[in-house]
Backbone of each chain as ProteinMPNN parsed JSONL, in Angstrom:
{"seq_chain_A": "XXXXXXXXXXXXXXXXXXXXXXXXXXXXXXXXXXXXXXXXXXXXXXXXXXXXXXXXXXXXXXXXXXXXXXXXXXXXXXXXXXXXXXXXXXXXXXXXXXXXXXXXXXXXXXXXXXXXXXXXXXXXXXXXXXXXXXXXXXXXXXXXXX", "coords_chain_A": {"N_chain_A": [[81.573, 172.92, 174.72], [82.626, 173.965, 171.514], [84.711, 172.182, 169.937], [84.264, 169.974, 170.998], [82.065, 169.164, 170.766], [80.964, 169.45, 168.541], [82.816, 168.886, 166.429], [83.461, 166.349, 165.032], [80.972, 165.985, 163.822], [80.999, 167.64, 162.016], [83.511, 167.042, 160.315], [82.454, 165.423, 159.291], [80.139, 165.488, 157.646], [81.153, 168.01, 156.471], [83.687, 168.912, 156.47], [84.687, 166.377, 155.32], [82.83, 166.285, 152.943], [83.756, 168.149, 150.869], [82.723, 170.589, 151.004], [84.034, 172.411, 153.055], [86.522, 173.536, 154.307], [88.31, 173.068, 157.392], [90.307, 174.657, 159.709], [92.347, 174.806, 162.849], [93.167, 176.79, 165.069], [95.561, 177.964, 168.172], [94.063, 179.478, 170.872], [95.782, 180.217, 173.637], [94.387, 181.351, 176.614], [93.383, 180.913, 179.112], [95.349, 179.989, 181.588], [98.583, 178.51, 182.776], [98.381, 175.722, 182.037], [97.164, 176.015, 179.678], [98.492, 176.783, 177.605], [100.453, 174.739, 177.746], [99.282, 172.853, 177.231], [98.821, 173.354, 174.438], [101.366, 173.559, 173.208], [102.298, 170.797, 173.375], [100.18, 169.54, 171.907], [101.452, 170.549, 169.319], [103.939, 169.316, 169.459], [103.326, 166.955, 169.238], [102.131, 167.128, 166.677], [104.691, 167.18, 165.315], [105.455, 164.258, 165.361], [103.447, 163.784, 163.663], [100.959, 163.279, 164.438], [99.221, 165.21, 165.652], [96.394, 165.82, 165.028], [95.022, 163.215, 166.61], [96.289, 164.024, 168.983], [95.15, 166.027, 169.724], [92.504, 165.715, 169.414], [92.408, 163.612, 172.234], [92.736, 165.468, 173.59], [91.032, 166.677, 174.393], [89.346, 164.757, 175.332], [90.006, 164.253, 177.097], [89.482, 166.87, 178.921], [88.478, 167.979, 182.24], [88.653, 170.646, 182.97], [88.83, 173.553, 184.086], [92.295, 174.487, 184.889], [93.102, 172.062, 186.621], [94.52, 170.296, 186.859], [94.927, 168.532, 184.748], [96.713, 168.934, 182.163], [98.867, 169.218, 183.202], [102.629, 169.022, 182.443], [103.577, 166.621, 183.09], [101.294, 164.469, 182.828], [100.706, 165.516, 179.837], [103.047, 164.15, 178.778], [102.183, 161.413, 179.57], [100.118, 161.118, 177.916], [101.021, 161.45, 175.395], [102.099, 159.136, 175.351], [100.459, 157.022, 175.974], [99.064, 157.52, 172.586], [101.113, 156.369, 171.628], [103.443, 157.704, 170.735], [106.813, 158.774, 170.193], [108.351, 159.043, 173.3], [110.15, 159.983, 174.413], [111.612, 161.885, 172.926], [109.129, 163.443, 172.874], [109.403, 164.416, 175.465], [111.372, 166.22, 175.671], [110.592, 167.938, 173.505], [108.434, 169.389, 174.463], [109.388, 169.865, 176.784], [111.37, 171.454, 176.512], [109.973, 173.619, 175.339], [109.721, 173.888, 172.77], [108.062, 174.596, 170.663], [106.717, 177.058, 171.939], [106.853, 179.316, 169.95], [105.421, 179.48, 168.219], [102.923, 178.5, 168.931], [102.118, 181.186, 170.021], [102.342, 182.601, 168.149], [99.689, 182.398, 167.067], [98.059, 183.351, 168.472], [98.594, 185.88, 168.787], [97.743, 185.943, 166.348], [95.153, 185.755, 166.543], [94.498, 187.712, 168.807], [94.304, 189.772, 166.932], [93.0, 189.839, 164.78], [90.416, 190.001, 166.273], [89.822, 188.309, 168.338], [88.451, 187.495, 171.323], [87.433, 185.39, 173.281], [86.808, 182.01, 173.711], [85.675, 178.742, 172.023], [86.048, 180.846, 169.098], [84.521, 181.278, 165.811], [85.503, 181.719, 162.796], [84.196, 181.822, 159.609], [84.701, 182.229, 156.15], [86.324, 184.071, 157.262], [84.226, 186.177, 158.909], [83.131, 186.407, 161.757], [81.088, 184.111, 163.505], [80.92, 183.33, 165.969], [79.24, 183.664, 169.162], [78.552, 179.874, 169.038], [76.06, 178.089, 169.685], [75.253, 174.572, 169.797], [75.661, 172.24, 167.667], [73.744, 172.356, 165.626], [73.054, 174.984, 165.357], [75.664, 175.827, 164.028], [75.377, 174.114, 161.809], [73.482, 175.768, 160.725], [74.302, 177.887, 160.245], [76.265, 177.677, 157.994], [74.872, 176.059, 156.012], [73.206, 178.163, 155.375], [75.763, 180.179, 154.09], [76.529, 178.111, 151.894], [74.664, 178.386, 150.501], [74.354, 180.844, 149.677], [72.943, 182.704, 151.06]], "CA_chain_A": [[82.657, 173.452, 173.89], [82.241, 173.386, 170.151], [85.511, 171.037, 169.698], [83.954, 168.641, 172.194], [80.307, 168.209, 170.735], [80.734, 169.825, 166.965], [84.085, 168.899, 165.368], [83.19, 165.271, 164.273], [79.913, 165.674, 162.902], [81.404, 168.556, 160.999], [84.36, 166.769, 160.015], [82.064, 163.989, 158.283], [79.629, 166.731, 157.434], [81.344, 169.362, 155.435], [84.57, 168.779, 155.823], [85.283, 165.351, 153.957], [82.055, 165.738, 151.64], [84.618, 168.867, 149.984], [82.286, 171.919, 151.5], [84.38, 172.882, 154.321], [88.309, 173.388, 154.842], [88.562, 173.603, 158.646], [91.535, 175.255, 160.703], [92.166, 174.955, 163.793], [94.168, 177.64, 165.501], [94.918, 178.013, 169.585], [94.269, 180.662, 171.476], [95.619, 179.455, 174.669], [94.699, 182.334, 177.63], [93.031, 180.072, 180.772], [96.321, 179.884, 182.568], [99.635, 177.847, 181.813], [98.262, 174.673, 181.541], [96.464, 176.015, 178.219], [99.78, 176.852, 177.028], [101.357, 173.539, 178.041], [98.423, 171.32, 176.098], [98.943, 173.733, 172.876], [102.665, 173.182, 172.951], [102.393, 169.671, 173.645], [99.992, 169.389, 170.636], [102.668, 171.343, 168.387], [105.094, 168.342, 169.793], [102.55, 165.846, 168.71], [102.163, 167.058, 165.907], [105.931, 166.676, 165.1], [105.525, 162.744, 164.844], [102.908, 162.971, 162.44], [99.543, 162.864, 165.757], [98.721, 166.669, 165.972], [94.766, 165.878, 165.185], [95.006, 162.07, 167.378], [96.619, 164.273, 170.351], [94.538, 167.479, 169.598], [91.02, 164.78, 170.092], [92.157, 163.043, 173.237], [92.882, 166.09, 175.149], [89.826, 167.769, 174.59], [88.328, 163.649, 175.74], [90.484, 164.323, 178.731], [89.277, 167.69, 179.548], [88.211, 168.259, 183.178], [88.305, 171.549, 183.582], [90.342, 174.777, 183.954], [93.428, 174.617, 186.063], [92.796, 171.153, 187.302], [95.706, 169.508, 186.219], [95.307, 167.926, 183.596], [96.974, 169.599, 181.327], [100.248, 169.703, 183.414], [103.946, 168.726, 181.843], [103.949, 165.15, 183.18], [100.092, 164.487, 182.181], [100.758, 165.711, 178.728], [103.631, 163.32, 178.272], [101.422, 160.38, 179.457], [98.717, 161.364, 176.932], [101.693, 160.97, 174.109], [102.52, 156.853, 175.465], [98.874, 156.269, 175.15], [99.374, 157.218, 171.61], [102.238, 155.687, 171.379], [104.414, 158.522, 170.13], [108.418, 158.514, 170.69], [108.01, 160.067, 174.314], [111.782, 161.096, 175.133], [111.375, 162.979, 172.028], [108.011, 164.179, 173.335], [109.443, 164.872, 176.469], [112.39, 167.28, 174.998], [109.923, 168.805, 173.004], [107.988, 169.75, 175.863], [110.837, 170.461, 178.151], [112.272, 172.819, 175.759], [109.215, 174.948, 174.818], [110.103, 174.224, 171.355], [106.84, 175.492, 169.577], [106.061, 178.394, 172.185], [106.591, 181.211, 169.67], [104.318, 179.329, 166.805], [101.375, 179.148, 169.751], [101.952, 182.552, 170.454], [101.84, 183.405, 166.876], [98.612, 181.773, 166.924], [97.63, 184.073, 170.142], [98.737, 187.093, 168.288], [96.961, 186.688, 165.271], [93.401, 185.613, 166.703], [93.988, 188.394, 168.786], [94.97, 190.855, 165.898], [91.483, 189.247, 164.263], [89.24, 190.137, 167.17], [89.519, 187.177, 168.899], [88.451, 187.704, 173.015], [87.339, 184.121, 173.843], [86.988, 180.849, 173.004], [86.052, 179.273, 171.141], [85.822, 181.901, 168.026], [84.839, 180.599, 164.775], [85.462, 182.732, 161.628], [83.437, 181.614, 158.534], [85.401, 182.946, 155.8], [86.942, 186.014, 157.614], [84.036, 186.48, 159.517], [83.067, 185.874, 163.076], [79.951, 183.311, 163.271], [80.533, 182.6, 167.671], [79.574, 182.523, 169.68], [77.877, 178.93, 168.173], [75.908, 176.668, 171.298], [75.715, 173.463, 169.411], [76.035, 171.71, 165.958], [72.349, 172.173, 164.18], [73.664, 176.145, 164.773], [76.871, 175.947, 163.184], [74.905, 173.659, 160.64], [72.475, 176.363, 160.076], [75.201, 179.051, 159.168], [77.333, 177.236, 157.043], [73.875, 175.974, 155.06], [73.374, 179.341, 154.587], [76.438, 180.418, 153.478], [76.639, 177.651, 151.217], [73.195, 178.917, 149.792], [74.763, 182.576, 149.481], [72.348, 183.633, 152.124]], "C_chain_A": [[82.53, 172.915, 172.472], [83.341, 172.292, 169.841], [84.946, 169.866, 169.848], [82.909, 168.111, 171.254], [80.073, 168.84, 169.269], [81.613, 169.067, 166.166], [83.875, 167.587, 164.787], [81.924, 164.909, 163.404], [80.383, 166.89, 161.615], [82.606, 168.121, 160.02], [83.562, 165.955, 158.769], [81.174, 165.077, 157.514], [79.928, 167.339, 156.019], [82.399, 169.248, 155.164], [85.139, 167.37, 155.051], [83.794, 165.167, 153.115], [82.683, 167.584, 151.024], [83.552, 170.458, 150.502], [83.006, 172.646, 152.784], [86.218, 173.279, 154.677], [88.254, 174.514, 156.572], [89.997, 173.605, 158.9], [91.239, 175.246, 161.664], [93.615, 175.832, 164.547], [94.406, 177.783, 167.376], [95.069, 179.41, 169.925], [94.259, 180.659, 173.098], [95.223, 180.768, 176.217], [93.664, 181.607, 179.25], [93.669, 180.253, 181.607], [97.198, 178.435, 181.301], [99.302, 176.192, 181.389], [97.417, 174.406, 179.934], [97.642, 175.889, 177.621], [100.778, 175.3, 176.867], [100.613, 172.53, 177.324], [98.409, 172.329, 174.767], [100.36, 173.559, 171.951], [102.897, 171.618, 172.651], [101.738, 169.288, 172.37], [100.807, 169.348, 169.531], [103.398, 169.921, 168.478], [104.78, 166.919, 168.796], [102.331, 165.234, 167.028], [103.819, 166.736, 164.999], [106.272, 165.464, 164.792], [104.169, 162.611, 164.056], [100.958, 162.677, 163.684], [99.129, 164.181, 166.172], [97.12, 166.372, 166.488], [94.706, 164.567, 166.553], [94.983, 163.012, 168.789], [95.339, 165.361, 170.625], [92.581, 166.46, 169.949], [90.847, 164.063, 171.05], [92.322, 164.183, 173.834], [91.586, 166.807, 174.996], [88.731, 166.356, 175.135], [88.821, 163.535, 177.066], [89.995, 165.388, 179.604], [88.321, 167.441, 180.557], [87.539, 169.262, 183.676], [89.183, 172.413, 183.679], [91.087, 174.506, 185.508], [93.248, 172.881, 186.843], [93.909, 170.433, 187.079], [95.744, 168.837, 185.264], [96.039, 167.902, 182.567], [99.029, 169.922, 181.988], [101.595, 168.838, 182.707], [103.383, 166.663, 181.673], [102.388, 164.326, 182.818], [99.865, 164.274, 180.789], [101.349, 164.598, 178.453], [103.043, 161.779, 178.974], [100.777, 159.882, 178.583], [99.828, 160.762, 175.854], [101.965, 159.525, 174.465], [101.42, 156.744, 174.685], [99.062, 156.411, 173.43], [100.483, 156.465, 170.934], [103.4, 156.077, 170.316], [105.865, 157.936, 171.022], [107.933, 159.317, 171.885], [109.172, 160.606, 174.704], [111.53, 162.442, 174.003], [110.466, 164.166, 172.094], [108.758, 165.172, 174.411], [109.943, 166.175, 175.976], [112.161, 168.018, 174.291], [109.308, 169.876, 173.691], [108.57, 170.574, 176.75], [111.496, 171.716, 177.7], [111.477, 173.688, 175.202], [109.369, 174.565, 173.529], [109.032, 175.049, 170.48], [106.118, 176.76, 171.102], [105.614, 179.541, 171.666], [105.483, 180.715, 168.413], [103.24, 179.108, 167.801], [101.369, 180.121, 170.053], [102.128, 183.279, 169.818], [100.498, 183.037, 166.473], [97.488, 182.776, 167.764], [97.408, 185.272, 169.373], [97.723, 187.522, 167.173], [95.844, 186.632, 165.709], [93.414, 187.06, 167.464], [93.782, 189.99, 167.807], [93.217, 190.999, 164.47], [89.886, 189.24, 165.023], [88.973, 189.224, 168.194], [89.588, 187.525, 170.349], [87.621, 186.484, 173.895], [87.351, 182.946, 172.602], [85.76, 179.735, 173.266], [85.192, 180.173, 170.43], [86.052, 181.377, 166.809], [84.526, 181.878, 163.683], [84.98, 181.716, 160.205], [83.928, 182.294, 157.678], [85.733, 184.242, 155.854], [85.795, 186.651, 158.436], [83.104, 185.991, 160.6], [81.721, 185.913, 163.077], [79.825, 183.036, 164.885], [79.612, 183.787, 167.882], [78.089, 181.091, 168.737], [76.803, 178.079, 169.324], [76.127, 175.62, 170.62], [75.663, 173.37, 167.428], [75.009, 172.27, 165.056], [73.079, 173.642, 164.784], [74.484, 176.512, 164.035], [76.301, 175.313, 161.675], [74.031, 174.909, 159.884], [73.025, 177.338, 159.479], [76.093, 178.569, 158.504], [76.298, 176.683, 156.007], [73.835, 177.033, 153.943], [74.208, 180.155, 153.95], [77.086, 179.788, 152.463], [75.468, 178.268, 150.147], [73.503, 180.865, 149.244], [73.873, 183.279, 150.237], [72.983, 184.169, 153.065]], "O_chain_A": [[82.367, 171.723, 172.211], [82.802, 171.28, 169.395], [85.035, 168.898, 169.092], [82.809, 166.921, 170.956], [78.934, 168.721, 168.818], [81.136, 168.563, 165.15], [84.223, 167.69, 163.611], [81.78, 163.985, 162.604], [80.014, 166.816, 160.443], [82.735, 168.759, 158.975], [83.949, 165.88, 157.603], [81.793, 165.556, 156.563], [79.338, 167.267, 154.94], [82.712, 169.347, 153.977], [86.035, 167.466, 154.213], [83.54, 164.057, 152.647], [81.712, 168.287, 150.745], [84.071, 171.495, 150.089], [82.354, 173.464, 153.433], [86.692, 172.937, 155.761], [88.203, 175.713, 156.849], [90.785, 172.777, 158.444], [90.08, 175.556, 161.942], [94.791, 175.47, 164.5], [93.343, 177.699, 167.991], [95.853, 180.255, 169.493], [93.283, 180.937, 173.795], [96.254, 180.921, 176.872], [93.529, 182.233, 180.301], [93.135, 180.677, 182.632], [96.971, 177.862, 180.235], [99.939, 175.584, 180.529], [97.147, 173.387, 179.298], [97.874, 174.817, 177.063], [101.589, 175.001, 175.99], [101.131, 171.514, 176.861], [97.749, 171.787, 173.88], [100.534, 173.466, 170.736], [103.644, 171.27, 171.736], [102.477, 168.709, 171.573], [100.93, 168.345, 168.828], [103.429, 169.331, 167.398], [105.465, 166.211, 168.059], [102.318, 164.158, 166.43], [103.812, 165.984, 164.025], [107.241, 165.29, 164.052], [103.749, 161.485, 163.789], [100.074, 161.869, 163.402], [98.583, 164.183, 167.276], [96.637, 166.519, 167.611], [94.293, 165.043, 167.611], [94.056, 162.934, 169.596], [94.709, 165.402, 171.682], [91.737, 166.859, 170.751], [89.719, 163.626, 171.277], [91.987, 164.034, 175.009], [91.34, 167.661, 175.848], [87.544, 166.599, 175.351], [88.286, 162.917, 177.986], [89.963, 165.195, 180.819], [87.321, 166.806, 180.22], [86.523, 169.286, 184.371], [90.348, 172.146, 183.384], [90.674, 174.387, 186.661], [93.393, 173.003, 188.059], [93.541, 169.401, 187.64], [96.862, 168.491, 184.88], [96.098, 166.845, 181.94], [99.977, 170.512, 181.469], [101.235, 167.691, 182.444], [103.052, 165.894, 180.77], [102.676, 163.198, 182.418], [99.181, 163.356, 180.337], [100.634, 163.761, 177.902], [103.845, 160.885, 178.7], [100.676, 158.688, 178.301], [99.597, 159.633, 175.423], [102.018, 158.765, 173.498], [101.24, 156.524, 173.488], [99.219, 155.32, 172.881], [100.535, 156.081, 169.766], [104.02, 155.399, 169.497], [106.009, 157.147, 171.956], [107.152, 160.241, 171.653], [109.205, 161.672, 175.319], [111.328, 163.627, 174.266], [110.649, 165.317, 171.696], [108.755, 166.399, 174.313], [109.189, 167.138, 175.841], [112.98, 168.901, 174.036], [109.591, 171.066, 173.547], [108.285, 171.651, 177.274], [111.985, 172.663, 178.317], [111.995, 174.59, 174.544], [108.806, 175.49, 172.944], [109.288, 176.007, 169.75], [104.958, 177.16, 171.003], [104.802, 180.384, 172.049], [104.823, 181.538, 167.779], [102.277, 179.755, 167.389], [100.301, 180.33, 170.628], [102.19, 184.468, 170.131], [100.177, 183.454, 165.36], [96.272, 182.809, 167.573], [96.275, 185.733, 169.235], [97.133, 188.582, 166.961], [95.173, 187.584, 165.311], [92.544, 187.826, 167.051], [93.183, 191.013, 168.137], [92.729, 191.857, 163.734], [88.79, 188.797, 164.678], [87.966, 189.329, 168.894], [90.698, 187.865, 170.759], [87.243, 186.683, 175.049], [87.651, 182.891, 171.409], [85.05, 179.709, 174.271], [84.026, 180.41, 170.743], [87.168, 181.015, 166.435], [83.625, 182.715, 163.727], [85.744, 180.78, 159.971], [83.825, 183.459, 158.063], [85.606, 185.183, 155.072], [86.12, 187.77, 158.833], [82.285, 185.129, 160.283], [81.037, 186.91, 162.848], [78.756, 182.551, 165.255], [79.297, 184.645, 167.057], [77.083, 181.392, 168.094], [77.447, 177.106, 169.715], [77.332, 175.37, 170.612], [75.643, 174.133, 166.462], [75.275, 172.623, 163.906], [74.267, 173.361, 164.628], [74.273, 177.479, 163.302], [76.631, 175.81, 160.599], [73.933, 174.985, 158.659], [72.594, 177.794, 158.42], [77.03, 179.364, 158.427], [76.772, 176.781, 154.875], [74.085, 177.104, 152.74], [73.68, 180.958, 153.181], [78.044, 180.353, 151.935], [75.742, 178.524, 148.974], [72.849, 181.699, 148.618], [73.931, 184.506, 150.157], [72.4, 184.901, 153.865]]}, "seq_chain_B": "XXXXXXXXXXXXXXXXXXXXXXXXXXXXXXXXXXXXXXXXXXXXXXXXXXXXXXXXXXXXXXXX", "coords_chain_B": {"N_chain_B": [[90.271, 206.393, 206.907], [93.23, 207.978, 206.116], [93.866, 210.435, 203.546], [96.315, 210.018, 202.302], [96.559, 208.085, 203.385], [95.054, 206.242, 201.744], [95.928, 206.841, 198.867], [98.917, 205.583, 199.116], [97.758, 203.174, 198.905], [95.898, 202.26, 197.093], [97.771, 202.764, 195.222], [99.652, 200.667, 195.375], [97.661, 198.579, 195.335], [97.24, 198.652, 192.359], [100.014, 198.342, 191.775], [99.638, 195.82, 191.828], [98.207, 194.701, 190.78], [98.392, 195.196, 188.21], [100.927, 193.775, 188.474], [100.364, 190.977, 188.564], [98.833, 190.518, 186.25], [100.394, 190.446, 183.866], [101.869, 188.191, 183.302], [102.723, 186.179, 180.208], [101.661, 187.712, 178.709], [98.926, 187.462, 179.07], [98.039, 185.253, 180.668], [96.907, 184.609, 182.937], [98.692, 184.583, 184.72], [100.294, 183.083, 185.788], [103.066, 180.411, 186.017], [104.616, 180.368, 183.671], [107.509, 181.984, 181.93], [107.485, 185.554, 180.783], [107.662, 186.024, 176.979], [108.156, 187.568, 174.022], [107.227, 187.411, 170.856], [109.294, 186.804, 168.177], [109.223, 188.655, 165.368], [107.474, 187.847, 162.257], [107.215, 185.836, 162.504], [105.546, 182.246, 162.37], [102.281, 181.436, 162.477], [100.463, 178.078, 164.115], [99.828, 175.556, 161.642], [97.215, 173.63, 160.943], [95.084, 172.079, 158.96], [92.25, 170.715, 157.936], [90.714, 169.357, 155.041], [89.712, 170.327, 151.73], [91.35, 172.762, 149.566], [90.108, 173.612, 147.913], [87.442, 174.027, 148.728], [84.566, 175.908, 149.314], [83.729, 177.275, 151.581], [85.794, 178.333, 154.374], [86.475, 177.832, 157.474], [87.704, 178.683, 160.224], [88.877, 178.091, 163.619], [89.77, 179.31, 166.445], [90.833, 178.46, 169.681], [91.142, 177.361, 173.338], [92.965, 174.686, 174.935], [91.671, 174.394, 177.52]], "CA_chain_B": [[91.304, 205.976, 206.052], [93.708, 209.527, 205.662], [93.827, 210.604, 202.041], [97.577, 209.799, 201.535], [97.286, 206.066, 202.908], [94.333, 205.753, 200.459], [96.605, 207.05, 197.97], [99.179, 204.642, 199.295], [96.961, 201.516, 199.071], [95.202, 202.661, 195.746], [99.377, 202.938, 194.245], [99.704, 198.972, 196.116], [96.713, 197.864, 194.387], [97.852, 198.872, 191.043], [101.356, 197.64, 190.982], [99.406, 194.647, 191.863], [97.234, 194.121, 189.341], [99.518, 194.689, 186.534], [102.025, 192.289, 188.067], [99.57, 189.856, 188.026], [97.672, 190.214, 184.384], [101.709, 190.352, 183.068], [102.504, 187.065, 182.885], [102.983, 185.59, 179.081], [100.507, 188.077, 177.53], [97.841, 187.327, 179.981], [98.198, 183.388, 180.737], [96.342, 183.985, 184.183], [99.919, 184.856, 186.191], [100.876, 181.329, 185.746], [104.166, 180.858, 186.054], [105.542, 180.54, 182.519], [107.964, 183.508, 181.187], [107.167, 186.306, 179.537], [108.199, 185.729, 175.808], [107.573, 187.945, 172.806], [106.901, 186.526, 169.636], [109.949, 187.4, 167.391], [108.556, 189.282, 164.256], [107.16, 187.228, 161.276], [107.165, 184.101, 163.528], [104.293, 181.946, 161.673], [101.3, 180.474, 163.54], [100.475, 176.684, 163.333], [99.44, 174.812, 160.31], [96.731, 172.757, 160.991], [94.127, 172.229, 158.16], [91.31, 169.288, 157.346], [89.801, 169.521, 154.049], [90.194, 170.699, 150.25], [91.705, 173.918, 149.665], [88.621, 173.901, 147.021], [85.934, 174.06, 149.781], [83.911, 176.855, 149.369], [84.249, 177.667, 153.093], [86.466, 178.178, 155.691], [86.142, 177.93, 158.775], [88.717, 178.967, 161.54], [88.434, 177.783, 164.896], [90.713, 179.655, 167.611], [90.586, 177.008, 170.718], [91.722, 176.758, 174.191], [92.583, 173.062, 175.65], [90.832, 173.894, 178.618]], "C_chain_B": [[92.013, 207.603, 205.87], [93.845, 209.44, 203.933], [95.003, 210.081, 201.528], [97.637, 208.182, 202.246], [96.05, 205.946, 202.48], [95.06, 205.848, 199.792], [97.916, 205.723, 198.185], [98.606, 203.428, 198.754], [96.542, 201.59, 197.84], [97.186, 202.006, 194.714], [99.439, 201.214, 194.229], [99.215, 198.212, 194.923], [97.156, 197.762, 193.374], [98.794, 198.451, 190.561], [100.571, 196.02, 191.366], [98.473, 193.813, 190.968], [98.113, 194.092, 187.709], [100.711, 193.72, 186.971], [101.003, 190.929, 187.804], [98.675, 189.552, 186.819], [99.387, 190.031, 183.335], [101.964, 189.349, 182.634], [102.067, 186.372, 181.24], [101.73, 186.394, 178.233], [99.182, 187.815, 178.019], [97.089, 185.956, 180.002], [97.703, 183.213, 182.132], [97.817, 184.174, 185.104], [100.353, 183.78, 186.454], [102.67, 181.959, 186.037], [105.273, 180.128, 184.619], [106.114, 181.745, 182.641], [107.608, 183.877, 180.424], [108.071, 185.951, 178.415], [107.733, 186.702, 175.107], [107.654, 187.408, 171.762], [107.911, 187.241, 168.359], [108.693, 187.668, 165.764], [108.433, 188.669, 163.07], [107.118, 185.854, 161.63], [105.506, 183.495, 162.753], [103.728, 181.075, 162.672], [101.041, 178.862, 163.229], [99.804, 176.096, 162.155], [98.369, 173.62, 160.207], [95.401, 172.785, 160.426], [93.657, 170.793, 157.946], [90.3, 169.907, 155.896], [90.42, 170.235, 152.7], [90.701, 171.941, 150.326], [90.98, 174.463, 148.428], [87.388, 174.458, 147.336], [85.399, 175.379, 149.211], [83.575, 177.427, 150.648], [84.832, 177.383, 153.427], [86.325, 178.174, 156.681], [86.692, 177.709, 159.801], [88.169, 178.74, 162.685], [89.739, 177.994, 165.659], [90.087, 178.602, 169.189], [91.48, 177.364, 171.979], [91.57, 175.361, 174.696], [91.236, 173.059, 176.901], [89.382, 174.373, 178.992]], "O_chain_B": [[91.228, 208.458, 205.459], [93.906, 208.395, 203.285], [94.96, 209.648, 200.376], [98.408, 207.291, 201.89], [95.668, 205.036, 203.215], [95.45, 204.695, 199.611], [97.844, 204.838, 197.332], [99.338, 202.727, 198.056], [96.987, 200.599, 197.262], [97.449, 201.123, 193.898], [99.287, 200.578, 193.187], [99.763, 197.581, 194.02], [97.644, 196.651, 193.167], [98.898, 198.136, 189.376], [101.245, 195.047, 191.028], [98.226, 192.643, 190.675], [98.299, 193.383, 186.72], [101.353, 193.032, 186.178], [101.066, 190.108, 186.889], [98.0, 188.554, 186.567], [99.384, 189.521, 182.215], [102.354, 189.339, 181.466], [100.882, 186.043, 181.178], [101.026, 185.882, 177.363], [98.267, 187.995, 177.216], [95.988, 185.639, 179.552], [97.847, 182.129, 182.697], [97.79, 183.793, 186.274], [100.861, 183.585, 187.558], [103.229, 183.047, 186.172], [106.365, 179.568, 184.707], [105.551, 182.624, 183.293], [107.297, 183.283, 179.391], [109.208, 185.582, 178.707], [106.589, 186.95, 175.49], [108.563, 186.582, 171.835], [107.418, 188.107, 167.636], [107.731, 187.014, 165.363], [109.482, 188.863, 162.456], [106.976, 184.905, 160.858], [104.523, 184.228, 162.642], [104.279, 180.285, 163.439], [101.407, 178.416, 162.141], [98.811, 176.799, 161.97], [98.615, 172.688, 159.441], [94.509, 173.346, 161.062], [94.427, 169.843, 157.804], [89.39, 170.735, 155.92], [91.577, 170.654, 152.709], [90.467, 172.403, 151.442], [91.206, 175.586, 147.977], [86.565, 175.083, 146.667], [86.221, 175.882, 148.444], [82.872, 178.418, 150.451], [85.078, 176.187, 153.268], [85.563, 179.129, 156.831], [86.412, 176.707, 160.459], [87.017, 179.122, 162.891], [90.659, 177.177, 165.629], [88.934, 178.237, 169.421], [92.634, 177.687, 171.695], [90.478, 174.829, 174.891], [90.327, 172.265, 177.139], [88.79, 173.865, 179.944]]}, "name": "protein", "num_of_chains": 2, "seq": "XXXXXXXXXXXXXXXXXXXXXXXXXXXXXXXXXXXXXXXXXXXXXXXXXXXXXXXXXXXXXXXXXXXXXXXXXXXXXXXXXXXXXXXXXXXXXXXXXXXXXXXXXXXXXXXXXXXXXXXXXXXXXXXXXXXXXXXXXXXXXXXXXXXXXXXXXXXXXXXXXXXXXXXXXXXXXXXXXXXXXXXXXXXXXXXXXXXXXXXXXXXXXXXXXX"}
């Protein structure tokens, strides 16, 4: 998964030497436990740990449907960081960011988006990617205007 | 099989496949609720890097 085995060499890479402004958007459709670690992110992000939470769960991933990803799981993952967790919880508990991941849903798919992940290179779609020296090799070139 | 309990079973099938791709926009039949996404609802905000860059580069993601 490009998150897993791209996003930190790219981070040092391109995006903090000023060539790169990455986004990261979800497009949660696995089943509900996608939904429940994109919300939970959203939550995370709420104290200020979006990216922190958004890099252990992808160091937690397992696997689809396996549990990991379920309610009481999630709000483990926030101790370890050592977010407020009632706050977490009630975040959580209450859906609060469902309709901003599922404006997230809407637009990738409104943008072509039919898996994951799908990386768009300004506006247009560079996946699927296998690993890093690929993604390196089209963002070279589109630095190069090739 | 007679033609009308194919037709039968064929009808079955069908309400059974769309109840099951229904759930939340097609979340796998989990058991969240359906929701729609009130209208102009904005997606999340999560950016690393200059808003100088000379690329972008969007990354749609599932956790799992």
């Amino acid at each position: 998964m490009f998150a897993r085995s791209a996003s930190p060499q790219l981070i040092q890479e391109y995006v903090n030497t000023g060539k790169v402004r990455y986004v990261f958007k979800y497009y949660p459709f696995l089943g509900d436990e996608s939904y429940y670690a994109a919300e939970a992110s959203e939550c995370a992000g709420d104290q200020g740990k979006f990216w922190e939470y958004h890099d252990l769960l992808f160091n937690v991933w397992q696997g689809e449907g396996v549990g990991t990803f379920l309610p009481d799981k999630l709000k483990t993952y926030a101790g370890q960081l050592e977010l407020d967790t009632q706050a977490f919880a009630t975040c959580l508990d209450t859906r609060r960011h469902q309709f901003t991941v599922l404006a997230d849903k809407r637009d990738g798919a409104q943008a072509g988006v039919k898996y994951t992940p799908t990386l768009f290179l300004n506006g247009t779609v560079i996946s699927p990617v296998s690993d890093y020296e690929q993604l390196k090799t089209k963002l070279e070139d589109a630095l190069a205007g090739r | 099989m007679s033609p009308r309990i194919a037709l039968i079973v064929a009808a079955a099938l069908a309400l059974l496949v769309t109840a099951c791709g229904s759930g939340n926009g097609g979340n796998g039949g989990g058991g969240l609720p359906q929701v729609t996404v009130p209208p102009g609802t904005v997606g999340s905000q999560h950016v690393l890097g200059s808003p100088e860059a000379p690329l972008e580069l969007i990354e749609y993601a599932d956790f799992q």
